[in-house]
C-alpha positions in Angstrom: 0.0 0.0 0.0 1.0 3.6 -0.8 0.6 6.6 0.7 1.0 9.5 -1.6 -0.2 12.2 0.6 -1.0 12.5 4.8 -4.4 12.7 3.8 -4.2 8.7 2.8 -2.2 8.2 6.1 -4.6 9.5 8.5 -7.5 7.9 6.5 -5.8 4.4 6.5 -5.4 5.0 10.3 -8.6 6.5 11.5 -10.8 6.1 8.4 -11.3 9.8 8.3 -11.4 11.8 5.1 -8.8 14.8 5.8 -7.8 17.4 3.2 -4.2 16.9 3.8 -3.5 17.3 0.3 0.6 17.1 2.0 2.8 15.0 0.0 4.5 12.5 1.9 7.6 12.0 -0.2 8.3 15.9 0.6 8.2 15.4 4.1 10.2 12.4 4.3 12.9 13.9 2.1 12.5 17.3 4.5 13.1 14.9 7.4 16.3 13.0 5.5 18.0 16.6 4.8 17.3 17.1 8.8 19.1 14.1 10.0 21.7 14.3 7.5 22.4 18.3 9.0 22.4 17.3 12.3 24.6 14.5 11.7 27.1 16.3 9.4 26.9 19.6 12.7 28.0 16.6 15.1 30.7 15.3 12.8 32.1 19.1 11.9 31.9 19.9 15.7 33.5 16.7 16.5 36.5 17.6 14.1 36.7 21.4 15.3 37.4 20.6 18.4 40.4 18.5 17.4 42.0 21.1 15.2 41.4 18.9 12.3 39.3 21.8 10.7 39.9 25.6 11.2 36.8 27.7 11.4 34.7 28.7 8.4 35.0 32.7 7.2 31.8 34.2 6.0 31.2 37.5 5.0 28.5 39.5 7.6 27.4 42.6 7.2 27.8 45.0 10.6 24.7 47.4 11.6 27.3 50.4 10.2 26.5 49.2 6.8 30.3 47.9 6.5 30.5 44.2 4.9 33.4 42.1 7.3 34.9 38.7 7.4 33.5 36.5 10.4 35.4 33.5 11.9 32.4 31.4 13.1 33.2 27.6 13.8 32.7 25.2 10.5 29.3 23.6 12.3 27.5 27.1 12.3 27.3 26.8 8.2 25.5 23.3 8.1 22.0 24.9 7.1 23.5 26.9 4.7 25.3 24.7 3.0 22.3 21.9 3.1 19.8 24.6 1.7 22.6 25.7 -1.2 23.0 21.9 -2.0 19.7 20.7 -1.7 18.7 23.4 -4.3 21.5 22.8 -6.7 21.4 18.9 -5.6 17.3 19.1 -7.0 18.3 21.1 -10.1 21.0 18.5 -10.9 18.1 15.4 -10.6 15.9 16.9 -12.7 18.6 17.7 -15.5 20.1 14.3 -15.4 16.6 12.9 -15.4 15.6 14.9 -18.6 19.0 13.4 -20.3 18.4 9.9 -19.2 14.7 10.7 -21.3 15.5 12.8 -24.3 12.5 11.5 -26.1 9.9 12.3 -23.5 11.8 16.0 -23.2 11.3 16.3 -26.6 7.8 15.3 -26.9 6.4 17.6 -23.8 9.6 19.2 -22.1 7.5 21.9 -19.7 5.6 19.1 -18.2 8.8 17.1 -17.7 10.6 20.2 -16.4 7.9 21.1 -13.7 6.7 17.5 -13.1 6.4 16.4 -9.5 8.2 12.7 -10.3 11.6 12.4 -12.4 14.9 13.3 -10.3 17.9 11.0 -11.2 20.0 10.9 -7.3 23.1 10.6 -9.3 22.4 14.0 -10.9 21.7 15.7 -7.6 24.7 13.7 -6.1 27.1 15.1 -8.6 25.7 18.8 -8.9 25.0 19.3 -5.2 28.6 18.3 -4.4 30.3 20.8 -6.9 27.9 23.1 -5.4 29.2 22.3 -1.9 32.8 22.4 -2.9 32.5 26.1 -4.6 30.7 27.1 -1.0 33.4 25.4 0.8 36.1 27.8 -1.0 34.2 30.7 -0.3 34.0 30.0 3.4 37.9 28.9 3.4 37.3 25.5 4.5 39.6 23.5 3.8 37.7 20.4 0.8 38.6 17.2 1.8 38.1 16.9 5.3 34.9 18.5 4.6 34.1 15.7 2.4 34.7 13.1 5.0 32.4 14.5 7.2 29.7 14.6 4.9 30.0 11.1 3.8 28.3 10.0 6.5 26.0 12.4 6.7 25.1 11.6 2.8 24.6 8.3 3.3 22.1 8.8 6.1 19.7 11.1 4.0 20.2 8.8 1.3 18.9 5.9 3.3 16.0 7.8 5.0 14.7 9.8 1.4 14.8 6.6 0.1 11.8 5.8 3.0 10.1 8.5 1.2 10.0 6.8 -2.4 8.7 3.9 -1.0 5.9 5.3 1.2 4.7 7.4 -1.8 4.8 4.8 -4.5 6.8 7.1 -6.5 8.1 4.3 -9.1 11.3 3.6 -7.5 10.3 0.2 -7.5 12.0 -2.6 -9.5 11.2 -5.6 -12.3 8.4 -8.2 -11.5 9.6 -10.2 -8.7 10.3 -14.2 -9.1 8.6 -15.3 -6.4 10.4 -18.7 -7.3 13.7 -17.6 -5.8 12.2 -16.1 -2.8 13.6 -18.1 0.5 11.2 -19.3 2.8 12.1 -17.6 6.0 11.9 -14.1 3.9 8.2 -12.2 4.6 6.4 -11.8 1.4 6.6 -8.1 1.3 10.0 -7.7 1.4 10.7 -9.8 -2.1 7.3 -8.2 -4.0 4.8 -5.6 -3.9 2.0 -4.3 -5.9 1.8 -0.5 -4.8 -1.7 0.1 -4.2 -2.9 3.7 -4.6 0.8 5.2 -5.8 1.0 8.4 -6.8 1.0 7.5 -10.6 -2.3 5.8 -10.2 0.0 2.8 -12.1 -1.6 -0.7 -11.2 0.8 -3.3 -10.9 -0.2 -6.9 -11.1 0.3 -9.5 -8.5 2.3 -10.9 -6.8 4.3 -7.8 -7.6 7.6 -6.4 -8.4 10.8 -6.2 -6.4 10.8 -3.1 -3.3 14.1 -1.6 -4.3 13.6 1.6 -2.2 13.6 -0.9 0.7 16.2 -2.6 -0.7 17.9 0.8 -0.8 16.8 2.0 2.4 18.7 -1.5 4.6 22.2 -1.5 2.3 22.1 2.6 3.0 21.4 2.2 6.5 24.6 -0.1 6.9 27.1 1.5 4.7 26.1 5.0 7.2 27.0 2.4 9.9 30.3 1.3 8.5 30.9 5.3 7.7 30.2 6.2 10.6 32.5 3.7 12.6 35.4 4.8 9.9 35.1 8.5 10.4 38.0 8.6 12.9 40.2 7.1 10.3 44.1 7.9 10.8 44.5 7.9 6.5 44.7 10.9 4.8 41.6 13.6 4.5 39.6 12.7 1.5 39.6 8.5 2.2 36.3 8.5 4.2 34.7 10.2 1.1 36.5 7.4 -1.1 34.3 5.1 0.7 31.7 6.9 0.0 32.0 6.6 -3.3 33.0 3.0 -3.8 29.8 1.7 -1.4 27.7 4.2 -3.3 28.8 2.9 -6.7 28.3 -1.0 -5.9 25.1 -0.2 -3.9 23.6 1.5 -7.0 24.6 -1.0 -9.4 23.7 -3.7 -7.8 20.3 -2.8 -7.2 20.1 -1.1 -11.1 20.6 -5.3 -11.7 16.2 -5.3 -11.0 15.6 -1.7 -11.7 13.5 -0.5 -14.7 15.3 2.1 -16.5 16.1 2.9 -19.7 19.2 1.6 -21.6 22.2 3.4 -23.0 24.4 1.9 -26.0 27.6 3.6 -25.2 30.7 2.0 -27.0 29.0 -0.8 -28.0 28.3 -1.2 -23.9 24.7 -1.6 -22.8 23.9 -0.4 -19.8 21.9 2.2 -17.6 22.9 6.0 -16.8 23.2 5.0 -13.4 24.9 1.9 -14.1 27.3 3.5 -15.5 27.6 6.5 -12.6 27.9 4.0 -10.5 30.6 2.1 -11.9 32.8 5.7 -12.7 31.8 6.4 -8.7 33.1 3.1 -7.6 36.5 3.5 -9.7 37.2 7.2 -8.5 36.7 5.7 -5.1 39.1 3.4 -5.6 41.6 5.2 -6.8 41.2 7.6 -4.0 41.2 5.0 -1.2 44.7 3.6 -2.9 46.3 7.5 -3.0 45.1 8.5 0.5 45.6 5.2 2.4 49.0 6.4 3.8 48.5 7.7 7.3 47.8 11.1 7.7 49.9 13.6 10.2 48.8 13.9 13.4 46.7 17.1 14.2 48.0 20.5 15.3 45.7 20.1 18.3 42.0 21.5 20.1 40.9 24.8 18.7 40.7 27.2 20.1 37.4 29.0 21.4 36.2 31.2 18.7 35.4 34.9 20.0 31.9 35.8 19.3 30.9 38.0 16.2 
């Protein structure tokens, strides 16, 4: 079952008819951006206070008019940089989206523009993080230990929007599900579901197709654990964000394996946009992880406490 909007929440709970006309993806995307904040504010605190990053530098201007350069600590800018990427991040989805369909562009490109459905993560992934890097350079934070810290943090949203896809129905789902392979033990609707009532109004025979977002959702939830455990890594700034990148890459792929998506021929080589994301994502990584592995130098030490602007 699906639930497109809080109105078909509280009706499934109480049986009352509410307006809500309140799209539940939205909100559980709103909620993954929160946890993935707070998480990323822990991590950059965390790392302050060992002098593994300086303070951030941001330009404030004073009640004389005059525009001056603020030290605050590196934790203070976590909304700002979540709003900057999450804007950028949504941009970058909907473009890669629109490239992964050129013929439905073509065919009716304002209604695939301003469509509620269609965002491609690997286009928000790859557009929010330049757009986090060129904020990074304007605060005068230092890149890759910034990136470690998000890794985590990334991970985590990705894991919990992901809950929103599946609560909404928002055809994240995967091929029709062989219910000959399914073990035993494993419940039913873990290996296939129909999606009643999602959001496309799209009704999908039983016994179903495969609950990637789910899927999604578990291997997420454990590579934030294993990023999470790694994040006081003694390698060089920049490996925790290899990581990133390498469980990001295999997690996408492997699950693209009972995806529906449409098919590139690229060099003779047939595969998916994300497919092949992934698989660039998981090399980078790897490269990374073998150029950084060397142990990094110790750190200058606690900062100090930052006067207040």
């Amino acid at each position: 079952m699906s639930y497109p909007y809080l109105s078909d929440v509280v009706k499934d709970l109480t049986g009352i008819d509410l307006p809500l006309p309140i799209a539940t993806f939205g909100l559980l995307v709103a909620f993954a951006i929160l946890a993935g904040a707070a998480c990323l504010k822990r991590e950059l605190a965390r790392l302050h206070a060992d002098g593994r990053v300086g303070p951030a530098y941001k330009r404030v201007k004073g009640d004389d008019g005059v525009v001056a350069e603020v030290a605050v600590p590196p934790q203070d800018i976590v909304s700002d940089l979540a709003f900057i990427v999450v804007l950028v991040g949504i941009v970058g989805a909907r473009l890669f989206h629109i490239l992964e369909h050129t013929d439905q562009f073509l065919l009716n490109p304002w209604s695939m523009i301003f469509s509620r459905s269609g965002l491609s993560v690997f286009g928000g992934l790859i557009l929010g993080t330049v757009a986090g890097v060129v904020c990074l350079r304007r605060w005068k934070l230092p890149i890759r230990p910034l990136l470690d810290a998000v890794a985590p943090a990334m991970m985590l949203g990705y894991a919990l929007g992901r809950v929103g896809c599946q609560v909404s129905g928002d055809g994240d789902w995967g091929t029709v599900a062989n219910m000959a392979l399914k073990p035993e033990w494993l419940p039913t609707w873990f290996w296939a579901q129909t999606y009643d009532n999602n959001i496309f109004g799209e009704v999908i025979a039983a016994p179903g197709v495969y609950p990637t977002s789910v899927y999604e959702t578990v291997i997420a939830l454990a590579c934030f654990a294993l990023l999470w455990a790694l994040r006081k890594h003694r390698f060089r700034s920049g490996w925790l964000f290899s990581v990133y990148l390498v469980l990001a890459g295999i997690e996408r792929f492997a699950i693209e394996q009972i995806r529906v998506n449409p098919v590139m021929s690229i060099g003779g080589v047939h595969a998916s946009q994300a497919e092949i994301i992934a698989v660039l994502l998981a090399l980078a990584g790897l490269i990374g992880m073998a150029l950084l592995s060397r142990r990094a130098a110790p750190a200058s030490g606690p900062t100090p406490a930052l006067p207040m602007p």
